[in-house]
Structure formats: C-alpha cells, structure tokens
Backbone as JSON, one array per atom type, in Angstrom:
{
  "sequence": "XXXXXXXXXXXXXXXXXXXXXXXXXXXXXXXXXXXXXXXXXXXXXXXXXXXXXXXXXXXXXXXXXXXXXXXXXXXXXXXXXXXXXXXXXXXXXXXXXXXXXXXXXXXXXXXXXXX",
  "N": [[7.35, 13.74, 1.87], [5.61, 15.18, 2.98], [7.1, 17.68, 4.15], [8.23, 18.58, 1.96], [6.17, 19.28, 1.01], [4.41, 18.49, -1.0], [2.16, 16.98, -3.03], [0.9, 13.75, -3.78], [0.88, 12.22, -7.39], [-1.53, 9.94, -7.48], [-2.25, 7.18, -9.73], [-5.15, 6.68, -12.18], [-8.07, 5.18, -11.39], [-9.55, 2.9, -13.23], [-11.35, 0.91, -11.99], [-13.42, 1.81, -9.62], [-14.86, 0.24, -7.55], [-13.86, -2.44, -7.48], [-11.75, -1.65, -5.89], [-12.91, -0.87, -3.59], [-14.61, -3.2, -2.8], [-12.17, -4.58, -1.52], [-11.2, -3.1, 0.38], [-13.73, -3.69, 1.64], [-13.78, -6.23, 2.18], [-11.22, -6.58, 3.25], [-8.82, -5.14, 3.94], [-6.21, -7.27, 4.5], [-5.7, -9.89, 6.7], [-5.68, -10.48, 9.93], [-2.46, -11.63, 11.66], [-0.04, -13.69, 12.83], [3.02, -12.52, 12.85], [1.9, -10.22, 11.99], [-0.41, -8.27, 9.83], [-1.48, -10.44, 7.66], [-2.19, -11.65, 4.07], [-5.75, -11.47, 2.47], [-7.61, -13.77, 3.48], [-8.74, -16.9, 1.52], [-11.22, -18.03, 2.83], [-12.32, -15.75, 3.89], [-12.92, -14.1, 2.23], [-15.23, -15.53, 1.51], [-16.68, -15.66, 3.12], [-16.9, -12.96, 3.68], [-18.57, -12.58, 0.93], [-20.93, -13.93, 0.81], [-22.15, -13.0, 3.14], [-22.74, -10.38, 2.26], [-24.03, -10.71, 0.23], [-23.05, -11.09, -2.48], [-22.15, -13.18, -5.43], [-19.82, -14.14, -6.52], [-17.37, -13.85, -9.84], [-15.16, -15.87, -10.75], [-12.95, -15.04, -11.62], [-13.01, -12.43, -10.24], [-12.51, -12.81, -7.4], [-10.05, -14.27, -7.45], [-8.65, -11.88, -8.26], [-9.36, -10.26, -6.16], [-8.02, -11.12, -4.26], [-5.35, -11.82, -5.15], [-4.63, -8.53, -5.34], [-4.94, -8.41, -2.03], [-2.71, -9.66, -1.26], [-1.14, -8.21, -2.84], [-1.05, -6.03, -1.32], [-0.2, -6.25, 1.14], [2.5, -6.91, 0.09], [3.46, -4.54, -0.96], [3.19, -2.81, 1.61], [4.73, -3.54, 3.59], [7.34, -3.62, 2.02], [7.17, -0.46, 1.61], [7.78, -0.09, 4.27], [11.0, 0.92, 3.84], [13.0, 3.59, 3.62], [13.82, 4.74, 1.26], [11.69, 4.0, -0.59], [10.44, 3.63, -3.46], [6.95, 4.95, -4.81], [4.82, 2.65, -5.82], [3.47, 2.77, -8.18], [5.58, 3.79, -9.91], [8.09, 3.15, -12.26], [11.2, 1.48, -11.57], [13.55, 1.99, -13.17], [13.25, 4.93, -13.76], [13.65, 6.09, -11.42], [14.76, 9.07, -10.12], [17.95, 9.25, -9.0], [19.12, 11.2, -7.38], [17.26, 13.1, -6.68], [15.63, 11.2, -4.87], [17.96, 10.96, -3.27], [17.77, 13.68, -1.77], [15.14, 13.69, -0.35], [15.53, 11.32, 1.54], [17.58, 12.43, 2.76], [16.47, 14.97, 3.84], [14.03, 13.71, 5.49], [15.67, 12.08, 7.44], [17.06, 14.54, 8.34], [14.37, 15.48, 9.5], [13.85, 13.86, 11.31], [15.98, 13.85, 13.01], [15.45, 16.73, 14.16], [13.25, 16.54, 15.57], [14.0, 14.99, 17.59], [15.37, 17.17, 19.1], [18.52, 17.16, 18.19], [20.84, 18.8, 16.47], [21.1, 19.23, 13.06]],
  "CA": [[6.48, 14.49, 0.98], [4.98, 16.57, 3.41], [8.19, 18.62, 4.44], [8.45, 19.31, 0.66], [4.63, 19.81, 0.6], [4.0, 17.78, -2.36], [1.0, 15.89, -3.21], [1.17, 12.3, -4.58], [-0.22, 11.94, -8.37], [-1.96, 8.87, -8.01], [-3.03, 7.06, -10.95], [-6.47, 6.82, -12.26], [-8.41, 4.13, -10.9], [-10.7, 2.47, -13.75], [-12.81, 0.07, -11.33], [-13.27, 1.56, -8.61], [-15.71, -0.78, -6.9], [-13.06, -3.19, -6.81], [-10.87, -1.05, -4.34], [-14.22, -0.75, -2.48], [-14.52, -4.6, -1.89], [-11.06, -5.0, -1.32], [-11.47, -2.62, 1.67], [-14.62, -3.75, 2.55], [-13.47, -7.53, 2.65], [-9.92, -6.69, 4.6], [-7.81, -5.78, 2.7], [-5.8, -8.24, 4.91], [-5.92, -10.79, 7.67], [-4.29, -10.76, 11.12], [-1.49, -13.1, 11.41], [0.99, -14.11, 13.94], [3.56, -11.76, 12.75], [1.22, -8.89, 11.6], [-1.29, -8.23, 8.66], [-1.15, -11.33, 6.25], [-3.08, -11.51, 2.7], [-7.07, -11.96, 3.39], [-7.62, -15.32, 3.56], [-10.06, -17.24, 0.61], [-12.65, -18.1, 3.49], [-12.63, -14.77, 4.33], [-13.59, -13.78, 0.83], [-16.26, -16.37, 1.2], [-17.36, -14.93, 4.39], [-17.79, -11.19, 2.72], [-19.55, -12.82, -0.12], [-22.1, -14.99, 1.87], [-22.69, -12.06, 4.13], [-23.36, -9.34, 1.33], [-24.85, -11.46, -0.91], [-22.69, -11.53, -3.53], [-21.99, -14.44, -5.97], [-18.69, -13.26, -8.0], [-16.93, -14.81, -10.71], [-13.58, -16.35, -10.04], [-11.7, -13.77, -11.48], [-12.78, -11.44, -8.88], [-12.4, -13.53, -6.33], [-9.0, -14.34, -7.51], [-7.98, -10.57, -8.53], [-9.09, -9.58, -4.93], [-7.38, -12.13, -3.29], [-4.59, -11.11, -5.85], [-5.3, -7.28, -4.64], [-4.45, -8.26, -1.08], [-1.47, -9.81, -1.25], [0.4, -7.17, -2.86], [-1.06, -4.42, -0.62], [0.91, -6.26, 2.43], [3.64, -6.34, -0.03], [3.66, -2.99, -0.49], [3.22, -2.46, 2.6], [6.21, -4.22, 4.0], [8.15, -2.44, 1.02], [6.93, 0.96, 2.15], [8.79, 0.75, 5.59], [12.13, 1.36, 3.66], [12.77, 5.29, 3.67], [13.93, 5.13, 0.08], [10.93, 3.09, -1.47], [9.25, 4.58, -4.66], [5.62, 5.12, -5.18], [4.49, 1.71, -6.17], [3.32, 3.26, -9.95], [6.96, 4.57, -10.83], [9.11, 1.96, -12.55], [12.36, 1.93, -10.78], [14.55, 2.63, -13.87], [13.28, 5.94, -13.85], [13.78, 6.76, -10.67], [15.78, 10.05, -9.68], [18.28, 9.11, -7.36], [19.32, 12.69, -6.71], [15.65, 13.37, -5.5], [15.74, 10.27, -3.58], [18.95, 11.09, -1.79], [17.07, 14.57, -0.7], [13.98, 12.95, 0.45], [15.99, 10.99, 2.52], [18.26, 13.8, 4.08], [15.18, 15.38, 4.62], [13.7, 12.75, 6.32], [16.46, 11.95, 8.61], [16.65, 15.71, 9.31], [13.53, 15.72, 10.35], [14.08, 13.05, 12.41], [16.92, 14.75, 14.29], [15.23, 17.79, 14.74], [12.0, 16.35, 16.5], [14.72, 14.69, 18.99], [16.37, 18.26, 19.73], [19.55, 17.17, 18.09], [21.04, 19.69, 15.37], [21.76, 18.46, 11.72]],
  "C": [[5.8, 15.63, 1.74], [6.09, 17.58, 3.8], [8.32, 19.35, 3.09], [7.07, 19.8, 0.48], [4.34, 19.75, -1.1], [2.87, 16.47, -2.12], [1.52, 14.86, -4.43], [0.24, 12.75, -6.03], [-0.27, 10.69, -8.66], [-2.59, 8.48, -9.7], [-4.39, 6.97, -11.15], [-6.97, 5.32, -12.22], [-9.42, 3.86, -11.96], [-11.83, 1.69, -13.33], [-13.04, 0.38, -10.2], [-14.09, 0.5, -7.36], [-14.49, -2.09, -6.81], [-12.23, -3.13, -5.74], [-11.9, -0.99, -3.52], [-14.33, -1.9, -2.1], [-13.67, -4.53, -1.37], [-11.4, -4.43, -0.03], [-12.45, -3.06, 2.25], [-14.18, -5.65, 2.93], [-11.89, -7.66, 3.72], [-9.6, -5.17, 4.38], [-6.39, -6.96, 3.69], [-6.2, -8.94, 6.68], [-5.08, -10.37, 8.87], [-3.73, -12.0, 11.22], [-0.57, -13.09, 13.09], [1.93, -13.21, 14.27], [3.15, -10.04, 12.57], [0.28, -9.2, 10.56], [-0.45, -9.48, 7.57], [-2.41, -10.98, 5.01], [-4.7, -11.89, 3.22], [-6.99, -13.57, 2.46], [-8.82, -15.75, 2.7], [-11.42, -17.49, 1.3], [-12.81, -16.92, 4.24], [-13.62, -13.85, 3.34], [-14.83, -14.16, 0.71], [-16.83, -15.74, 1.87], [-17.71, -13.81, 4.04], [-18.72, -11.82, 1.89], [-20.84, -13.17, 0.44], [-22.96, -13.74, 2.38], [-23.34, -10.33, 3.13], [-24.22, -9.77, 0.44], [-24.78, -11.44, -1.92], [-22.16, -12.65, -4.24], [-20.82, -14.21, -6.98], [-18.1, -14.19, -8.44], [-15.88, -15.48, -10.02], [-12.46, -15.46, -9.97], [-11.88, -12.8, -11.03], [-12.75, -11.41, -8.02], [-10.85, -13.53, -6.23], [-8.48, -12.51, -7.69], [-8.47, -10.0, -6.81], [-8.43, -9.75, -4.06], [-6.11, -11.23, -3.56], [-4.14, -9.58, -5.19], [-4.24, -7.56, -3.43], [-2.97, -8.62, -0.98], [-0.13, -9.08, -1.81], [0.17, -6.45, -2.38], [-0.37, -4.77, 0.6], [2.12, -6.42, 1.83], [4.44, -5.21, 0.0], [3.89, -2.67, 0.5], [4.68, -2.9, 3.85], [7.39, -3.33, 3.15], [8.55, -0.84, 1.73], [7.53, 1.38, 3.61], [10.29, 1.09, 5.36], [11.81, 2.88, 3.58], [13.24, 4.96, 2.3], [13.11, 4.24, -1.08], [10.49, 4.07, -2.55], [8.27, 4.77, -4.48], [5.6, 3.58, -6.16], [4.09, 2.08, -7.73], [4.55, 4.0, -10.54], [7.24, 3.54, -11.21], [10.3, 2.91, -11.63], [13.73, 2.81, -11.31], [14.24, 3.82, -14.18], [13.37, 6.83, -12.93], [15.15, 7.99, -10.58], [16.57, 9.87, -8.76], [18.95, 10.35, -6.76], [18.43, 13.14, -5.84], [15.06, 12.47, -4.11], [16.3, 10.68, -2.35], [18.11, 12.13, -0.89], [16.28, 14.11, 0.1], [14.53, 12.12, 1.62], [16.93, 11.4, 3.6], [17.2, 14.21, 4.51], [14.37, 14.84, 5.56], [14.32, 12.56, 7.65], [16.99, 13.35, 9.2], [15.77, 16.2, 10.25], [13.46, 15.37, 11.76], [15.05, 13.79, 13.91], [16.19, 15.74, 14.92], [14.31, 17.65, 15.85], [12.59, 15.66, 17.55], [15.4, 16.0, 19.28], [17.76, 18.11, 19.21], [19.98, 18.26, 16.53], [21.92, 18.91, 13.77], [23.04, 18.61, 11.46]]
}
C-alpha cells in the first residue's frame, strides 16, 4: 500500500472505548511461541487495578477482541491477505496479483537485484 500510496479505508468504529481497553488491557499475552490471546486473569488484573467492575459481556467481547487480533495477526503475515473488513468473495484477484508483484519487486530491489 505504500508503494501504491494508498490509504486504508478503515471502517467506522461505533465504541470506541472498547478498542481503548482492549489496548489498554494487552491486547495480548506473551506466550512461548509469541503473542497469545490476553489471558481472563489478566482481564481481572486490568479491572482490579483501574477500578472497573464490567459486565460479562465485556469481559467476554474483550477477551473475544483479543483472540482474533492474534488471529489476524498471524493471517496478516501472508503477502496476499485482505484487509480483515473485505469479504473474500469480493476480492480482486487482479489487484491482488499486482500488490504482490509489487511487493516482491520491492523486495528485489532493496537487495540490489533487478526485476
């Protein structure tokens, strides 16, 4: 995206205070392998320590929350992933393929080798 110099159009966030916990409680754990989901006594541990008392279902939807942002995130190291808000059946795979020549051009070029 930046070689094409295109900005993302995220979607519109209706809560945002929930992306604000989320970050302020992890948004995930360290693990063995790398970033896992934050952990429920971690949740507890933000709460306790801010001094909030939250329902369940925002306990659960943050929890929720984390665990697909290390999916994503795992996702996101393919070079031909989507934008997590596209459906897939609408993807362009013409625009794809570029993005990904482009990509692996880049790649070459920043080693000195010629496309």
């Amino acid at each position: 995206m930046t070689i094409d110099d295109i900005a993302p159009d995220f979607p519109t966030i209706r809560t945002p205070w929930v992306i604000d916990w989320l970050m302020e409680v992890g948004p995930t754990d360290p693990g063995a392998m790398g970033a896992v989901p934050v952990s429920w006594g971690s949740i507890e541990h933000w709460q306790h320590c801010m001094g909030h008392d939250l329902p369940p279902w925002v306990v659960r939807l943050l929890r929720r929350l984390s665990v697909e942002f290390v999916a994503e995130t795992v996702r996101a190291r393919e070079p031909d992933c989507p934008p997590p808000w596209t459906a897939t059946s609408s993807l362009n795979r013409d625009e794809v393929s570029r993005k990904v020549t482009n990509a692996f051009r880049a790649m070459m070029l920043s080693k000195g080798e010629q496309p």
